[in-house]
N, C-alpha and C positions, 0 to 999 in steps of 0.2 A: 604206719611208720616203719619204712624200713632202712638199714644200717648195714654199710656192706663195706668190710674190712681188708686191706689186702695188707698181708705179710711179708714183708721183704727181705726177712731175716733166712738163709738156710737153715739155721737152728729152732729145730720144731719146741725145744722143749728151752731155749732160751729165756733171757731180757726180755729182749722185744716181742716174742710170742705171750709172754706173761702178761706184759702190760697191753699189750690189744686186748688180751682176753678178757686183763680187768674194766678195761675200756667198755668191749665188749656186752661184759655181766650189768655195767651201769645202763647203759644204753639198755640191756633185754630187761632190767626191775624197774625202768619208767616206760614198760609197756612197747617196747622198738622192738620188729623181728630180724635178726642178726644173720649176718656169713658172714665166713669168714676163708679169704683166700689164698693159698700157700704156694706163690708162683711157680718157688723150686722144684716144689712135687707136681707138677703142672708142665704140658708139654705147652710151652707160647716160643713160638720163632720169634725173630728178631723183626722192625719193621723193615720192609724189601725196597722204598719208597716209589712204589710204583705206581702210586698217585690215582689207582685206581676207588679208593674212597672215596675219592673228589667226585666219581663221574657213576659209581652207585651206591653213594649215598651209605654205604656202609664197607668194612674191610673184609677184601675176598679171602686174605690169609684162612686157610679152614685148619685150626687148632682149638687148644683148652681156651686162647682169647676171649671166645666165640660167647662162652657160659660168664668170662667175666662182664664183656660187654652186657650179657640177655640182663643180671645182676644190676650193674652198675643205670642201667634204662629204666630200672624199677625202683631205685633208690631214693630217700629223700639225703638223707647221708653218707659219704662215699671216707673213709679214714685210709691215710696211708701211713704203714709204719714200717722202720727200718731203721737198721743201725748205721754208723756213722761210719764207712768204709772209704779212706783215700780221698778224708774232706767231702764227701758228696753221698748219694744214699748207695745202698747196696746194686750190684749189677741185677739180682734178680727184681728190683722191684723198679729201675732203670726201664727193665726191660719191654714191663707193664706200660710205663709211662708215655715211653718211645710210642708206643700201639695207639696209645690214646687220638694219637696224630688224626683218627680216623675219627673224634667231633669236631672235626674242622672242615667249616664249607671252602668250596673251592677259593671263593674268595678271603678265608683265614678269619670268617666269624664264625662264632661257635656254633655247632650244629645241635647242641643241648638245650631244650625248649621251656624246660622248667628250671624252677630254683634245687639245684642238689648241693648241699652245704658241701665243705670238705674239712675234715680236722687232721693233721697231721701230729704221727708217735715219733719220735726220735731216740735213741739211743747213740752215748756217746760214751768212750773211756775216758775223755778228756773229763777233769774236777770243772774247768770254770763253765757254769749252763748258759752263758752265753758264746761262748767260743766257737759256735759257727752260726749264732744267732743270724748272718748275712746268707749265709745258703739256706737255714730255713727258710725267709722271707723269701729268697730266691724262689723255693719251690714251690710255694704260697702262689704265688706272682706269676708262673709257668701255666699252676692250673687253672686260677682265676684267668689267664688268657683262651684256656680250652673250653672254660664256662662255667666251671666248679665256684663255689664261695666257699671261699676260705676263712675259717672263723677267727677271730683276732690272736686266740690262745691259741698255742703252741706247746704240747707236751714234753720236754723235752728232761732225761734222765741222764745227768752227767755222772761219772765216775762208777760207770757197770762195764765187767766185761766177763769175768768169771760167774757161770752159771747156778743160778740161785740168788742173785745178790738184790735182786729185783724183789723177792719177794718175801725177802729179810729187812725190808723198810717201808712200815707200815705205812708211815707217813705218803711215800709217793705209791704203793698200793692204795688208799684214798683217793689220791687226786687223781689216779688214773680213772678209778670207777665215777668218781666225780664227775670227769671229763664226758663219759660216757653219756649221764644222764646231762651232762649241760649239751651235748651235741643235740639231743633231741629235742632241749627245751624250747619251748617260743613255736613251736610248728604251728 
């Protein structure tokens, strides 16, 4: 079983680094091998939409992409985690997403052959933990269109912004590592 994270936060020692990571620790003590991937510190272009995916079956961009993609092909779980930037996820983890463009057959079915679950981390400043519960689902929706499954739960951590705060509340420290081992359960 393996679990492969991506980080969408610039902030390595943040929120949302925290909570992957406790995401992370559940998923590695029910037995899952872990990565974890930090786009910022990562050279990934932007997609060029050159549509050259379509016609070799993979994307010719030659970046750090490259290692996410080899990762994400070997997955059975793919988590995406990020804060809540401008109503929408962060530009670095955007950036990832855009790339994904490249499991899409020419025809816009998924080029992903097997089942890779997806969980998605959220971090938000806003108090109410549903207050962009609509762009979650969004995203949800985006990748279940690329081939990913989206697990019905939704991590989502309202009222963090200042560093440390994440991991001054035991309570969603649980449900984080909780989340971890439910991602892997049922395989």
């Amino acid at each position: 079983m393996k679990i492969v994270g991506i980080m969408g936060s610039p902030r390595k020692q943040g929120n949302t680094a925290f909570l992957l990571n406790k995401v992370m620790e559940g998923a590695k003590a029910a037995g899952a091998e872990t990565v974890v991937f930090q786009p910022n510190q990562m050279n990934i272009r932007g997609c060029q939409a050159c549509e050259l995916c379509k016609t070799k079956g993979r994307c010719v961009i030659i970046d750090d992409m490259q290692e996410i993609y080899r990762a994400i092909d070997e997955a059975d779980v793919v988590v995406l985690a990020s804060p809540v930037y401008m109503w929408g996820m962060s530009a670095q983890l955007k950036l990832v997403v855009d790339r994904l463009y490249a499991y899409f057959n020419a025809d816009h079915t998924s080029a992903i052959q097997r089942p890779v679950k997806l969980g998605l981390v959220f971090t938000q400043q806003r108090e109410d933990p549903q207050g962009f519960a609509d762009y979650f689902q969004s995203v949800a929706g985006i990748m279940k269109l690329i081939g990913f499954q989206p697990v019905p739960e939704i991590l989502v951590s309202p009222g963090l912004f200042a560093y440390g705060q994440a991991e001054k509340n035991p309570a969603l420290v649980k449900s984080a590592v909780e989340y971890g081992r439910k991602l892997i359960a049922n395989e």
